[in-house]
VEXDREN-2710 file (C-alpha; in Angstrom, 1 decimal):
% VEXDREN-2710
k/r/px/py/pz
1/UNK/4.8/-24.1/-36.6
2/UNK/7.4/-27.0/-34.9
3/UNK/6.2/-28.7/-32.2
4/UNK/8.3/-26.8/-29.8
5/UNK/6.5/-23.6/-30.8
6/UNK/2.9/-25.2/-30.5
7/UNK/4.1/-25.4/-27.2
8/UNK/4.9/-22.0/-26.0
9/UNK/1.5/-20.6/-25.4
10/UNK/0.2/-23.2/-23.2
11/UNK/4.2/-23.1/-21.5
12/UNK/3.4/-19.3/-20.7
13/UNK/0.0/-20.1/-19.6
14/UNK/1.4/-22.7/-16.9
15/UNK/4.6/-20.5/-16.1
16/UNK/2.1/-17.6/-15.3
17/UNK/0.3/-19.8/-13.4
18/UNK/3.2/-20.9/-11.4
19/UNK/4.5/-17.3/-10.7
20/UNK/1.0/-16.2/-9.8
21/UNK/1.0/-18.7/-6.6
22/UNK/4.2/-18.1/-6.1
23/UNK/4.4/-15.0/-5.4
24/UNK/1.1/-15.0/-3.4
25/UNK/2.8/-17.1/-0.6
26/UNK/5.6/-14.9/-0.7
27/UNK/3.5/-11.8/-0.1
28/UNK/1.7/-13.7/2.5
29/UNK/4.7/-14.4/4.8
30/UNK/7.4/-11.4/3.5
31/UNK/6.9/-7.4/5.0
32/UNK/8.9/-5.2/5.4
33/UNK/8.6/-1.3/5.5
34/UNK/6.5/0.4/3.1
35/UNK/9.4/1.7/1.0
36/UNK/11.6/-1.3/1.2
37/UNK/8.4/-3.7/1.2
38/UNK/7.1/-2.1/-2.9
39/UNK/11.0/-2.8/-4.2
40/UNK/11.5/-6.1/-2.8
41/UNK/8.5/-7.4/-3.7
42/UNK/8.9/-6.2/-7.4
43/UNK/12.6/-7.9/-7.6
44/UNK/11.0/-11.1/-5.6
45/UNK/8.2/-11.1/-8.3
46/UNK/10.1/-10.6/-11.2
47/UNK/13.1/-13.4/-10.2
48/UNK/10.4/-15.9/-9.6
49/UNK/8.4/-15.0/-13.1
50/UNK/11.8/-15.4/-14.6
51/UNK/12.9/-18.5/-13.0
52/UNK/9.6/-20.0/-13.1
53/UNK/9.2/-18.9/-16.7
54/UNK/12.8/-20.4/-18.0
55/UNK/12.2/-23.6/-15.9
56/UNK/9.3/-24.3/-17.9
57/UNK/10.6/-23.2/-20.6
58/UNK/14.0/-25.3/-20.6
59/UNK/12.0/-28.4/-20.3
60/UNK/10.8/-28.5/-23.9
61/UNK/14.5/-27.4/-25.1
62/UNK/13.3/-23.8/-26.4
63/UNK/16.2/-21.4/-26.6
64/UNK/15.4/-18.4/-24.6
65/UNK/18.3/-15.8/-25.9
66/UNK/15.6/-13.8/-28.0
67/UNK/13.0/-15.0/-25.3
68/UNK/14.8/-13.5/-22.1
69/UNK/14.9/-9.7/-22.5
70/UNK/11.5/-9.0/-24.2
71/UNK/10.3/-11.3/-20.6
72/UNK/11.7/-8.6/-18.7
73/UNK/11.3/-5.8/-19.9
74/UNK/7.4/-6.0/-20.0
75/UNK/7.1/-7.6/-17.1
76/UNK/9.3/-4.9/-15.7
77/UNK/6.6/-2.0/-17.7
78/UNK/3.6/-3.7/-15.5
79/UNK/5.5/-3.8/-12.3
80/UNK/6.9/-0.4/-12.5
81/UNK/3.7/1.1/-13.4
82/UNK/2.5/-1.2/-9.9
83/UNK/5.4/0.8/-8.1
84/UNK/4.1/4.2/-9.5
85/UNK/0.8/3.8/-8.4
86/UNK/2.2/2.8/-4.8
87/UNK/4.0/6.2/-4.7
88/UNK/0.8/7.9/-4.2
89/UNK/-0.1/8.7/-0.9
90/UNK/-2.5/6.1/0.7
91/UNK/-5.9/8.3/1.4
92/UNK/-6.3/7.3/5.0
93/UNK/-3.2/7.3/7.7
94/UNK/-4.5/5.5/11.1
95/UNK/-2.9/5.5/14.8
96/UNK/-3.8/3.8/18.4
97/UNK/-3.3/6.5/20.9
98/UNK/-4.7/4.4/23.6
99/UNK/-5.4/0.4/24.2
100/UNK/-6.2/-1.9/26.9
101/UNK/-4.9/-5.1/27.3
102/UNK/-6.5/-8.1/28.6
103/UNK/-4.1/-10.6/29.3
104/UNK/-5.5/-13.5/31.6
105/UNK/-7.1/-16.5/30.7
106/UNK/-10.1/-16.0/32.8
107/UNK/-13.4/-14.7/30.9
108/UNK/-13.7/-11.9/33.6
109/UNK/-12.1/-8.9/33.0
110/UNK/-12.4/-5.2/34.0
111/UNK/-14.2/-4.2/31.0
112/UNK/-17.6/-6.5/30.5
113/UNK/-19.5/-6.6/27.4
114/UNK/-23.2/-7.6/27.8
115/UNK/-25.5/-9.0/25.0
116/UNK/-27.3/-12.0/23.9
117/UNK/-25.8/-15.1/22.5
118/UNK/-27.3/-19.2/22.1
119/UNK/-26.8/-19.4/25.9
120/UNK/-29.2/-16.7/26.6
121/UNK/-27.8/-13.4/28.7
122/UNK/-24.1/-13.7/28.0
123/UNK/-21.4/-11.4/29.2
124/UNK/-17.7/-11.6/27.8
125/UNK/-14.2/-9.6/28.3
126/UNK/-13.0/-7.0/26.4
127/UNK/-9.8/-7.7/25.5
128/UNK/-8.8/-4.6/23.4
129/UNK/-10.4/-1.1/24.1
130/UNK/-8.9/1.4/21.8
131/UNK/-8.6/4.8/21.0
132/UNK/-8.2/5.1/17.3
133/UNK/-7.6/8.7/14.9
134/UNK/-7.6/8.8/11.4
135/UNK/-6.8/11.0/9.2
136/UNK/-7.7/11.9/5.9
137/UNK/-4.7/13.1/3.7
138/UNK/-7.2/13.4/0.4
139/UNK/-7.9/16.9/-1.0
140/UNK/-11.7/16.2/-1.4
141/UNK/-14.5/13.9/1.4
142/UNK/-14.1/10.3/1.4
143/UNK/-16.6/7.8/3.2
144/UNK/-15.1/4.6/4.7
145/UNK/-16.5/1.4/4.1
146/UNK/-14.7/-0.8/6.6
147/UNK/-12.2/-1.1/8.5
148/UNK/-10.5/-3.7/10.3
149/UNK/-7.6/-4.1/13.1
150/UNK/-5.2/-7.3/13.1
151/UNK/-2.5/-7.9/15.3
152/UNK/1.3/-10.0/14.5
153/UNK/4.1/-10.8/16.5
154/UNK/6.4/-9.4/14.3
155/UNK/7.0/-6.3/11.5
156/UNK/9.4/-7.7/9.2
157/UNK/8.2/-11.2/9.0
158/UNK/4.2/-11.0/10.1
159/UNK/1.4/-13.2/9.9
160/UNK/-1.5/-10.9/10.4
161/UNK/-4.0/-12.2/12.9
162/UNK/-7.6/-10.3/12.6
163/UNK/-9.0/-8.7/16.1
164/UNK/-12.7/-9.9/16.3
165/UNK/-14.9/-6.8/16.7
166/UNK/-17.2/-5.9/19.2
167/UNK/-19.4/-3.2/18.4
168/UNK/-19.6/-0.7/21.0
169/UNK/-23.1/0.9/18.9
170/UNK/-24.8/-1.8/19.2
171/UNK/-23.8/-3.6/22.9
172/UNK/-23.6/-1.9/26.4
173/UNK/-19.9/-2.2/27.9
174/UNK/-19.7/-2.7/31.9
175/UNK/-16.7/-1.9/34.0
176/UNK/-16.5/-3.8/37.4
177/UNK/-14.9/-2.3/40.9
178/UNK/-15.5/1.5/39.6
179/UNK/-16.5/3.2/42.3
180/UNK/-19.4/5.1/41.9
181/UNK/-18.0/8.7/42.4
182/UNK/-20.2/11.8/42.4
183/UNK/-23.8/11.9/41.7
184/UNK/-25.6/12.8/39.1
185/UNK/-21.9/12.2/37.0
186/UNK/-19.1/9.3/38.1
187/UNK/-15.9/10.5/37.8
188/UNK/-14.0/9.9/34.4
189/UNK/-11.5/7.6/33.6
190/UNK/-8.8/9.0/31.6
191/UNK/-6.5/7.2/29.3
192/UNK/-3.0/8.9/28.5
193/UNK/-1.9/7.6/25.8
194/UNK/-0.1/3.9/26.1
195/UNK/-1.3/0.3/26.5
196/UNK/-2.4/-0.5/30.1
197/UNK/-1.7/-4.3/30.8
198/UNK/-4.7/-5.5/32.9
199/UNK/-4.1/-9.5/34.5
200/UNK/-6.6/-11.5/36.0
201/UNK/-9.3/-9.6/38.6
202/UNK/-9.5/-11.8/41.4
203/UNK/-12.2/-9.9/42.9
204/UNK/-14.0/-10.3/39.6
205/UNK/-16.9/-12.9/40.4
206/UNK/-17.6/-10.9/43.4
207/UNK/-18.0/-7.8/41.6
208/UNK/-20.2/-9.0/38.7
209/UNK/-22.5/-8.1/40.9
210/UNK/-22.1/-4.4/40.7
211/UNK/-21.1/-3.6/36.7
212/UNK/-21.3/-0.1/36.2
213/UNK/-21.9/1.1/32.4
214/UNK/-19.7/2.6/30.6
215/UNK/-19.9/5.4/28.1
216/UNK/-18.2/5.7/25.1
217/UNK/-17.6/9.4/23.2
218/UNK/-16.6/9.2/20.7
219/UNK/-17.5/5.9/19.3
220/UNK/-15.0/5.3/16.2
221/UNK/-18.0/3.0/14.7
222/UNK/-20.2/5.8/14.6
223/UNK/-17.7/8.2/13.4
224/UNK/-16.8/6.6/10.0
225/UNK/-20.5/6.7/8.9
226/UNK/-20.1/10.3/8.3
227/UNK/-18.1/11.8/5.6
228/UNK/-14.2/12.4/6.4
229/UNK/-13.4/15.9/4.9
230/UNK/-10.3/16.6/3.4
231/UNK/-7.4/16.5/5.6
232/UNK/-10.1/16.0/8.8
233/UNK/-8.9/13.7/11.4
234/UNK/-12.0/11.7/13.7
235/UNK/-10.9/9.5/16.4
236/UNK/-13.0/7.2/18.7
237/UNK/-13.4/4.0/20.9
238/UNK/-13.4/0.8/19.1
239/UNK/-13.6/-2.8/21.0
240/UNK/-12.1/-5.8/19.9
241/UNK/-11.6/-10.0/21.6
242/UNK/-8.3/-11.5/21.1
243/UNK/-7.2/-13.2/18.6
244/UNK/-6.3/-16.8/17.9
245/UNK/-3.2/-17.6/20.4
246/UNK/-2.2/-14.1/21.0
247/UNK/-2.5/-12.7/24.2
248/UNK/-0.9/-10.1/25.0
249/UNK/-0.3/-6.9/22.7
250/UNK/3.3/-5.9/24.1
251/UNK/5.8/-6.1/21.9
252/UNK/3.4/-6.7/19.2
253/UNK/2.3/-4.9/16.2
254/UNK/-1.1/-3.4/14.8
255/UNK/-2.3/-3.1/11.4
256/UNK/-5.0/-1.3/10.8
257/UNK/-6.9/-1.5/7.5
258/UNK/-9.0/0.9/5.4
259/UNK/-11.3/0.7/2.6
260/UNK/-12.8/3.4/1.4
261/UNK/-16.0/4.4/-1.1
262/UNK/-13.4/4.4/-4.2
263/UNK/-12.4/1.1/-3.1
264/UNK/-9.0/2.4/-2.1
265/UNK/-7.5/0.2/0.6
266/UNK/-5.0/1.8/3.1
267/UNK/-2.9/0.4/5.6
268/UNK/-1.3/1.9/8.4
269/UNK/1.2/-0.5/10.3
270/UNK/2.0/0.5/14.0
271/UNK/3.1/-0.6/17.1
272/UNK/1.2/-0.8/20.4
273/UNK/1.1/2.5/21.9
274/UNK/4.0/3.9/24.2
275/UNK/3.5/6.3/27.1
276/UNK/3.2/9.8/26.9
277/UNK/6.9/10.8/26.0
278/UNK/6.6/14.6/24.9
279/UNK/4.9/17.4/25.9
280/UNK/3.2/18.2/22.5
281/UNK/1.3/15.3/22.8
282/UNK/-1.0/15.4/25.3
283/UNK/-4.1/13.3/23.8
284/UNK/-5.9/11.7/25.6
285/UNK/-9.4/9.2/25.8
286/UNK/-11.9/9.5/28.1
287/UNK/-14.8/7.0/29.1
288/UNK/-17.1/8.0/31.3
289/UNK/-18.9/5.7/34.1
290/UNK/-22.6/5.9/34.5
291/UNK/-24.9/5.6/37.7
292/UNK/-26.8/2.8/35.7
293/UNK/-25.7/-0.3/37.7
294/UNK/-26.3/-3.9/36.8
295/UNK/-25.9/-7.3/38.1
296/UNK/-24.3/-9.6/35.3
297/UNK/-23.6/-12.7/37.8
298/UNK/-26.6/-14.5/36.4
299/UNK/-25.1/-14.2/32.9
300/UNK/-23.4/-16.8/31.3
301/UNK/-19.5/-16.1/30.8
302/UNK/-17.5/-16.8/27.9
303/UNK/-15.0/-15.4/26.1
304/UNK/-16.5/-13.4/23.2
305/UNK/-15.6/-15.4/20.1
306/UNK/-16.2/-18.3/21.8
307/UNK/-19.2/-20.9/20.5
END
């Protein structure tokens, strides 16, 4: 074998190599819509291989006119089989019916969680309350084993920013300034679907002194530990701090992810929720106040990812 071809396996080994991180960045920064997104990709990925391939290649002067179509035509085999198995329905499809929206810069919202951190009895906002439903579009039960919610500024070029959880099983959520209502049960707050923008509370510090607690049914965290039957849909209250430098959710986009027991991952891309705009939707979440009241102005106030 000539030197050229002593070459050629450790050329591949470094082109692959090349194409590999290649095309990792360009999935990291390049989105576009589901059916668009599985095509592009595929041509991105194969012109890169190819370039990055012949590059390398041209450098040690090896002829690539018997090289070039056996390159694409395998590497087209494994990316069409890729597309095939991205034609198949994903097993979970996800929606946010309702959300709040916490967009001041003060650690005192309308919605309080309460719970213990390194500085003792520590109460934060929540940023995000939402109302999400799932459904399952298998033909057989599926368990979920996590899910996550990030958040981007844009759907054609994002750069997915993941919500912090706060889990509403395990911490009690306050709401301040809800007026108490009638005995033995508060009145209910209802949610229609949409995002509700909520700004500073000025009368916030004043009215740590009189949280009320909030309940939650359903609670989406307690939901997914059951089985999903086939083509069920649950739906629930999740809770989530904001993330990195984004503040607000208008105008933004949501992507909520899904991995199931088969280690299937799903992904369900959506914007913030709009208004009511059609009589055949009339969902709607409901959290209730309780009569338990509670005086968090002794706790220390942070926002909830903070140290």
């Amino acid at each position: 074998m000539d030197e050229s071809g002593s070459h050629l396996g450790h050329i591949f080994l470094r082109a692959t190599a090349i194409t590999v991180a290649e095309a990792l960045v360009w999935n990291q920064v390049t989105f576009l819509p589901h059916w668009l997104s599985t095509a592009t990709e595929i041509l991105a990925v194969l012109s890169l291989f190819v370039s990055s391939f012949k590059s390398q290649l041209e450098q040690y002067s090896i002829k690539l006119a018997r090289l070039t179509p056996g390159i694409y035509v395998a590497f087209a085999a494994s990316v069409g089989y890729a597309f095939l198995g991205n034609l198949q329905p994903a097993p979970f499809s996800g929606r946010i019916a309702a959300t709040t929206d916490y967009v001041g810069t003060n650690p005192i919202s309308l919605f309080m969680v309460l719970y213990d951190s390194k500085h003792g009895a520590t109460a934060s906002p929540v940023n995000y309350l939402m109302y999400i439903e799932l459904v399952n579009q298998a033909n057989y039960p599926i368990r979920i084993d996590m899910y996550s919610v990030s958040i981007s500024r844009s759907y054609y070029i994002p750069w997915w920013h993941k919500l912090p959880p706060i889990p509403l099983t395990e911490r009690p959520v306050y709401a301040l300034g809800v007026p108490e209502g009638g005995k033995p049960n508060p009145n209910p707050i209802w949610f229609p679907k949409g995002t509700y923008l909520m700004g500073e509370y000025p009368e916030g510090t004043r009215q740590l002194h009189y949280a009320r607690m909030i309940t939650f049914s359903p609670q989406f965290d307690a939901e997914i530990r059951k089985p999903i039957d086939a083509h069920q849909t649950i739906e629930g209250w999740a809770a989530f701090d904001r993330a990195d430098d984004i503040v607000q959710l208008k105008d933004k986009y949501l992507n909520i992810t899904i991995r199931d027991s088969t280690g299937a991952i799903s992904q369900s891309i959506v914007g913030t929720p709009l208004p009511i705009d059609s009589e055949v939707d009339t969902s709607t979440a409901i959290m209730q106040p309780t009569t338990t009241e509670t005086d968090l102005s002794g706790c220390y106030i942070k926002f909830y990812s903070e140290p």
